[in-house]
N, C-alpha and C positions, 0 to 999 in steps of 0.2 A: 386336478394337478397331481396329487397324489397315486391316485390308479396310474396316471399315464407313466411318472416317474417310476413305480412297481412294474409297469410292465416291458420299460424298456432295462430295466436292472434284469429281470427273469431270460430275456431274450438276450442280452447280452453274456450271459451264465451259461446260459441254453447251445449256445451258437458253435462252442466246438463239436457235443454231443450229437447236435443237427448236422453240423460236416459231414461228423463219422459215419452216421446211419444212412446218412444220402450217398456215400463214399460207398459205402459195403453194400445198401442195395442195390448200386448204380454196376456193380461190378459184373459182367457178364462169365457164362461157366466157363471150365477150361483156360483161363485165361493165367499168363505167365507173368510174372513181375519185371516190370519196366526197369532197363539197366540203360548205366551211360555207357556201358561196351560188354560186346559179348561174354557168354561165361568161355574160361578156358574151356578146352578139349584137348589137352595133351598134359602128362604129367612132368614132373620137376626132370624128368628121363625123357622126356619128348616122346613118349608110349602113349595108345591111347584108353583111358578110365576105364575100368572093368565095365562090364553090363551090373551088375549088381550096385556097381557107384551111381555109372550113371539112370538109374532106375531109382537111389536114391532121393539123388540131385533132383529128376524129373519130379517127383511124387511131394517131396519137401517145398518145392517152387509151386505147384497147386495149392496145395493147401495156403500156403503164405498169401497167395494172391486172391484165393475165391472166397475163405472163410472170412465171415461178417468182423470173428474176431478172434482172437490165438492167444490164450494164456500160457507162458512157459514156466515147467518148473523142474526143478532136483528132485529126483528120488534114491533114497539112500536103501540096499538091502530089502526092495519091494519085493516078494516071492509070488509063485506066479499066480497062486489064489487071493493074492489081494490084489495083483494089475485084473484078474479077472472083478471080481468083486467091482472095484471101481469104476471098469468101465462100464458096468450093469448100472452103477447107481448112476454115470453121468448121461448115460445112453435115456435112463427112466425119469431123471428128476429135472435135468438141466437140459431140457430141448431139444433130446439127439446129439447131444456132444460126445466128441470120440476121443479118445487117447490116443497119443502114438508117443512110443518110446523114441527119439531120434538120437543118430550122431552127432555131437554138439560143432566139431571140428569142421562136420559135411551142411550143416545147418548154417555156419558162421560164412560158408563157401557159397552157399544159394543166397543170403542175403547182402554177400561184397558188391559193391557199387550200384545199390537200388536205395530207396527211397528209407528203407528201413535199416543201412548199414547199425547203425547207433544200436540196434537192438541186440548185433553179436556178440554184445559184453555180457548178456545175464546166460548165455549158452555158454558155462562152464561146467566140467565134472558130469557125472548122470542124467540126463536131460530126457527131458517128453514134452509135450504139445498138448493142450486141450484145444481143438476145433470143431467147426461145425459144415459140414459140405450145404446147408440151402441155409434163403436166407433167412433169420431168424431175426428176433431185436434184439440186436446186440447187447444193450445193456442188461436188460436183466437176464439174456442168457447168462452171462459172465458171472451175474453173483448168484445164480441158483449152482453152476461150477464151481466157482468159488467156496461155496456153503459146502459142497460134497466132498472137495477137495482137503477143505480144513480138517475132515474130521478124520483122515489117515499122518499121522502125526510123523511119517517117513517121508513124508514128499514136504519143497517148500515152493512158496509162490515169488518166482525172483520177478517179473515185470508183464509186459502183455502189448497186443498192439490192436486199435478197436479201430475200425476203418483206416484212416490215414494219420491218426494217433498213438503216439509211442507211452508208454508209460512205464515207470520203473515201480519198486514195491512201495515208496513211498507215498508215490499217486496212485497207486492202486489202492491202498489201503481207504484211503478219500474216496476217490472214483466209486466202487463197488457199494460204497455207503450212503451216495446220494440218492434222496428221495426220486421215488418216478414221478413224468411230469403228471400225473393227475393229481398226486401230493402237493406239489410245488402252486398246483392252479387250486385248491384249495386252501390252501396256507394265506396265498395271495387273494382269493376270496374272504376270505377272514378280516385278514389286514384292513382291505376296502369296506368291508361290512360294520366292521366294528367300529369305527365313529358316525355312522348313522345311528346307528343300533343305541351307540351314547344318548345322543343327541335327543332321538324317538323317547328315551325312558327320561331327560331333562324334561322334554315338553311336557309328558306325560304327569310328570310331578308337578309343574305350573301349577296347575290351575286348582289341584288338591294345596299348596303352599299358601295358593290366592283366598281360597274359600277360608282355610285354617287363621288366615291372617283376618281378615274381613270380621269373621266371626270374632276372633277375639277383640278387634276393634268394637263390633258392634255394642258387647260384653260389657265394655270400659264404659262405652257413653251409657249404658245402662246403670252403672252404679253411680254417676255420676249426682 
């Protein structure tokens, strides 16, 4: 009863993470983020986007939709050997993850009336992307970026979105911290193990209790 109760608590923990990673691996390449209507093509002038916008627009909407997972953050006065530097350590440490600096305003545009509106509140001010073009496992890409990311103390980590999961910095802060599940199935092996394990070392004592006891009786009727 116990094992069963751990393992439907585990699986119920489990069950966003599993969306996400089925979510991001399920997502095929090239593919564009689902809107409930089309994006503009004409400006507030009824002109149409530069090529440079719309090359923007295109390239921002990839990445949004193929990457397993998109961490966003602020960088304040990053100079250009330390965006070099960084993308060297995320490129080498965290699974092929890439930097992109982005438009925060053109960012907040590719993601109007998709699935991830809610996320064009942390693209304010100086803005970049950490992603990833194949698929990777999400989560622990995220905190080996994460880990990289921390230790330039210019940039900050305002939220993120790990398959079809939104996250602001306060669940990221959780998120990036939980154990992997081979952790999680070892913890829970523990858990289960350890009242047999009791139990094994009660029995075990028995019968050295029984002897100890016997013998002292025996002891008694001898002096008797």
């Amino acid at each position: 009863m116990l094992a069963l109760t751990i393992q439907q608590t585990l699986r119920s923990f489990c069950a966003p993470l599993t969306r996400g990673l089925a979510s991001a691996a399920s997502q095929p390449s090239a593919q564009k983020l689902e809107r409930t209507r089309a994006p503009k093509t004409l400006t507030t002038y009824k002109k149409p986007f530069t090529p440079r916008k719309q090359y923007l627009f295109n390239e921002y909407d990839t990445q949004l939709a193929n990457s397993p997972a998109v961490i966003v953050l602020q960088h304040y006065n990053l100079s250009g050997a330390e965006l070099q530097e960084l993308r060297r350590s995320l490129k080498q440490t965290a699974q092929n993850a890439h930097l992109m600096v982005v438009r925060a305003k053109m960012m907040r545009a590719v993601l109007r009336d998709t699935r991830y509106a809610n996320l064009s509140s942390v693209f304010t001010g100086p803005s970049a992307v950490v992603y990833w073009d194949s698929t990777v496992d999400g989560l622990a890409a995220m905190k080996l970026a994460i880990t990289a990311v921390r230790k330039q103390k210019k940039l900050i980590v305002m939220g993120a979105k790990f398959g079809d999961l939104l996250l602001n910095q306060k669940m990221m802060h959780g998120f990036v911290n939980l154990p992997s599940i081979d952790q999680l199935r070892a913890q829970v092996l523990g858990v289960v193990q350890a009242p047999a394990q009791q139990l094994t070392a009660v029995l075990a004592r028995t019968p050295q209790r029984l002897v100890g006891v016997l013998a002292q009786m025996s002891d008694a009727k001898g002096q008797e």
